[in-house]
Biotite code that builds the C-alpha atoms (Angstrom):
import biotite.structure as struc

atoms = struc.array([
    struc.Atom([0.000, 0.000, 0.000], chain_id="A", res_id=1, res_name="UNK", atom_name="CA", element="C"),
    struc.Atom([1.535, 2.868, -1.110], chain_id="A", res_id=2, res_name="UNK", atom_name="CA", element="C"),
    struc.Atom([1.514, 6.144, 1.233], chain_id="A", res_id=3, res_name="UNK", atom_name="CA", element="C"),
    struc.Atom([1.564, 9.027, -1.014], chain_id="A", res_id=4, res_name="UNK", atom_name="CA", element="C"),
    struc.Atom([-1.481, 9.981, -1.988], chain_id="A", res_id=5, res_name="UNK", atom_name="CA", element="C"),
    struc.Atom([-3.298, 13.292, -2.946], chain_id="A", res_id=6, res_name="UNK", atom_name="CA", element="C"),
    struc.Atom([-4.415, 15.856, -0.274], chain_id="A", res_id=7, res_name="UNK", atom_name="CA", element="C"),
    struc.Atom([-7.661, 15.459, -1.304], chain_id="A", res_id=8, res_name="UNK", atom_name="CA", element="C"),
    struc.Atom([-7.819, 11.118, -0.725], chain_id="A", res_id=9, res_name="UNK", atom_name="CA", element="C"),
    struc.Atom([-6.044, 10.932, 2.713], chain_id="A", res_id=10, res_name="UNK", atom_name="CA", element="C"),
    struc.Atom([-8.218, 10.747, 6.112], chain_id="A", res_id=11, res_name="UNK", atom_name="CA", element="C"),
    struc.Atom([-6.283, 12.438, 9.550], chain_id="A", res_id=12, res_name="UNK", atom_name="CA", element="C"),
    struc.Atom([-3.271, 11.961, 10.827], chain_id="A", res_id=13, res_name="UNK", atom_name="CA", element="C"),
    struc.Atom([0.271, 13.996, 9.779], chain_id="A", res_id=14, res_name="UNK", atom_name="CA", element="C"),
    struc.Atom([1.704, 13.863, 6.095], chain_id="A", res_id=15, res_name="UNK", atom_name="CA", element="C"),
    struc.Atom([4.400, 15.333, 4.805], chain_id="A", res_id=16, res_name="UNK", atom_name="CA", element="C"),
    struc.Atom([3.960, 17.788, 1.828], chain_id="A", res_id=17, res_name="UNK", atom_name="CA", element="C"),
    struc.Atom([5.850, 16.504, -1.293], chain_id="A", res_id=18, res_name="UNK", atom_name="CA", element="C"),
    struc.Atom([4.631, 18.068, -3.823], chain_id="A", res_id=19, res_name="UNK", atom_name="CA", element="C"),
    struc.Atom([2.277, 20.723, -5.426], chain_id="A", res_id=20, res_name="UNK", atom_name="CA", element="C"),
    struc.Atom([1.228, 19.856, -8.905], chain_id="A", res_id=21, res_name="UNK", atom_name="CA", element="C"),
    struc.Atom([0.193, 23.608, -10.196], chain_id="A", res_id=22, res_name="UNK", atom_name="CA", element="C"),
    struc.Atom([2.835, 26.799, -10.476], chain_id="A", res_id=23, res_name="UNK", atom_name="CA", element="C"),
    struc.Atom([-0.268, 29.097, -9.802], chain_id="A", res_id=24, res_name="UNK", atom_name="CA", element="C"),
    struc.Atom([-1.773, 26.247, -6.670], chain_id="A", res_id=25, res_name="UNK", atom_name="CA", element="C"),
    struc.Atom([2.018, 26.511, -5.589], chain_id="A", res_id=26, res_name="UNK", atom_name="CA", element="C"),
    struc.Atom([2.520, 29.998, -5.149], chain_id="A", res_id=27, res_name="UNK", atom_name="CA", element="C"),
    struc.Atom([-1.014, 30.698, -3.609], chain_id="A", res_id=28, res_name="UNK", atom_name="CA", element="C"),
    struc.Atom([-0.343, 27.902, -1.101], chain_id="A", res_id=29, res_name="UNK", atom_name="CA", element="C"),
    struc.Atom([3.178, 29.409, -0.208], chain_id="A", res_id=30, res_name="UNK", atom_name="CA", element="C"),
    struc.Atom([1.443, 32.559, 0.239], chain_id="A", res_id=31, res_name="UNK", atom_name="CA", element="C"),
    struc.Atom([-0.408, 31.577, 2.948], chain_id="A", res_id=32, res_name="UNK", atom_name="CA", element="C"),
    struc.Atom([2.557, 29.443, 4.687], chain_id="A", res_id=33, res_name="UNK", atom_name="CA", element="C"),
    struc.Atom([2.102, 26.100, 2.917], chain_id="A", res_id=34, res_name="UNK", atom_name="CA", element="C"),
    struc.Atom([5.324, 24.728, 1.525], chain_id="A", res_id=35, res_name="UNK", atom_name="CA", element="C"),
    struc.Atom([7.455, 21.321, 0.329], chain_id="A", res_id=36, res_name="UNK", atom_name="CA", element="C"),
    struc.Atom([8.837, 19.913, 2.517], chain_id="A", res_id=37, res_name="UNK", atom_name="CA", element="C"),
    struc.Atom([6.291, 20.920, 5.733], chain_id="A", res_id=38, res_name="UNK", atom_name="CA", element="C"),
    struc.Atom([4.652, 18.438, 7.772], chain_id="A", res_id=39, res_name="UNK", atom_name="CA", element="C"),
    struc.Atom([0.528, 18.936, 8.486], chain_id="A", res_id=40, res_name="UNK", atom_name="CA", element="C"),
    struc.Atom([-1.939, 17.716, 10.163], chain_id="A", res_id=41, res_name="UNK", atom_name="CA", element="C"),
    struc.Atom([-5.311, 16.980, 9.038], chain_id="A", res_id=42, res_name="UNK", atom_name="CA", element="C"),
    struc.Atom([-7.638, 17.391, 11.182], chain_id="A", res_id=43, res_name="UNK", atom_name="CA", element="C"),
    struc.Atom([-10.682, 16.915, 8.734], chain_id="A", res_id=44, res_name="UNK", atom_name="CA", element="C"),
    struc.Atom([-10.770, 14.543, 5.814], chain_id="A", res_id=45, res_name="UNK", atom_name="CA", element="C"),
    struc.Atom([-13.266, 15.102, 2.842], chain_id="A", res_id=46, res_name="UNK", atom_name="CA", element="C"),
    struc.Atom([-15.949, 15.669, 1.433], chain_id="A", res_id=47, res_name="UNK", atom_name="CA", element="C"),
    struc.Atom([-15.852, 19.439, 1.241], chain_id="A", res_id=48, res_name="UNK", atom_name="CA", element="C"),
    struc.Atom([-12.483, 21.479, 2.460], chain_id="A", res_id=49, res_name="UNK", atom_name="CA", element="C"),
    struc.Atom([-9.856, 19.618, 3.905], chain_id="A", res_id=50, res_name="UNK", atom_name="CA", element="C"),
    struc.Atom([-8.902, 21.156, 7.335], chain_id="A", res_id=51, res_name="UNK", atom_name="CA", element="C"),
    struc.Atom([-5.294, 20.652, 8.520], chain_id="A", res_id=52, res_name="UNK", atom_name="CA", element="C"),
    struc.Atom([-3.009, 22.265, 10.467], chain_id="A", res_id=53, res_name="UNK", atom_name="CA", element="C"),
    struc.Atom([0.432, 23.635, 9.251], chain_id="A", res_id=54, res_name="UNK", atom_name="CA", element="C"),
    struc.Atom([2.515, 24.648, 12.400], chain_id="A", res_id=55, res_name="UNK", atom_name="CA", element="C"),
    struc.Atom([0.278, 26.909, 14.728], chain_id="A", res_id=56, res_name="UNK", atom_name="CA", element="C"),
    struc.Atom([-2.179, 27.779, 11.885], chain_id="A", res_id=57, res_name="UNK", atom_name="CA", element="C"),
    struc.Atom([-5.670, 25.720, 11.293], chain_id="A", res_id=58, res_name="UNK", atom_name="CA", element="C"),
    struc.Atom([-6.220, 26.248, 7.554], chain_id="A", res_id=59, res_name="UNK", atom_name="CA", element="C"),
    struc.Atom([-8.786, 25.039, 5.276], chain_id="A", res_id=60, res_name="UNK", atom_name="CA", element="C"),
    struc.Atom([-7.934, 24.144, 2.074], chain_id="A", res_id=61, res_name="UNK", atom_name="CA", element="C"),
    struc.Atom([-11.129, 23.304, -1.063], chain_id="A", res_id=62, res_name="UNK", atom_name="CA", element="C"),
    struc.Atom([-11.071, 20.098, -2.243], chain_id="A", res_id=63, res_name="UNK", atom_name="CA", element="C"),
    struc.Atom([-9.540, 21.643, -5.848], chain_id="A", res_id=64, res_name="UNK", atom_name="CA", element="C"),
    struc.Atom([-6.930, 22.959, -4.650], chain_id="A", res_id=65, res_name="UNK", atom_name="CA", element="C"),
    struc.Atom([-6.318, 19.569, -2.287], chain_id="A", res_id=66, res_name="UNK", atom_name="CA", element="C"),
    struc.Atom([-6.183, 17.326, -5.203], chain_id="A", res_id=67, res_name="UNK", atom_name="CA", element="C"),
    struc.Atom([-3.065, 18.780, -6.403], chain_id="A", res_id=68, res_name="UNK", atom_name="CA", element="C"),
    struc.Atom([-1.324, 18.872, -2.704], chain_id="A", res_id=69, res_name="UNK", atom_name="CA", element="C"),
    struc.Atom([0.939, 15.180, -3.006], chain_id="A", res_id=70, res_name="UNK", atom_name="CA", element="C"),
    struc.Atom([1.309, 14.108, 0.584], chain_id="A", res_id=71, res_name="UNK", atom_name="CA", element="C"),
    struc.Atom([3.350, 11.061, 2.073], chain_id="A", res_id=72, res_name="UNK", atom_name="CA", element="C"),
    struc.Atom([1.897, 9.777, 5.395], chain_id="A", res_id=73, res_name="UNK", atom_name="CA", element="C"),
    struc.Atom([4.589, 9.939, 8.114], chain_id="A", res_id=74, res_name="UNK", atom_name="CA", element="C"),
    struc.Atom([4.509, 7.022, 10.580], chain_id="A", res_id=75, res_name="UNK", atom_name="CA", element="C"),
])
């Protein structure tokens, strides 16, 4: 079973952030503190926004712009 998956397909527990699949996705995401290499939390799975937290921040991301987050679960 393979654990990267998209943003959008995971259920809670902490991932690591490998990759964003969209330039434009990317740099919005960075605005607002979201980056390669970070390690979330999600806190609330799909349907609808995906809530996670990144550091101190509780952010909720829409499920478009979660399918192109690529996430590894961390153990």
């Amino acid at each position: 079973m393979t654990k990267i998956k998209r943003l959008s397909e995971v259920k809670e527990g902490k991932y690591k952030v490998i990759d964003i699949l969209k330039p434009g996705k990317l740099k919005k995401l960075s605005n607002i503190g979201i980056l390669i290499g970070d390690i979330i939390e999600v806190i609330k799975s799909g349907p609808g926004p995906v809530i996670i937290k990144n550091k101190n921040t509780t952010i909720g991301i829409g499920y478009g712009i979660a399918m192109d987050i690529i996430v590894e679960k961390m153990e």
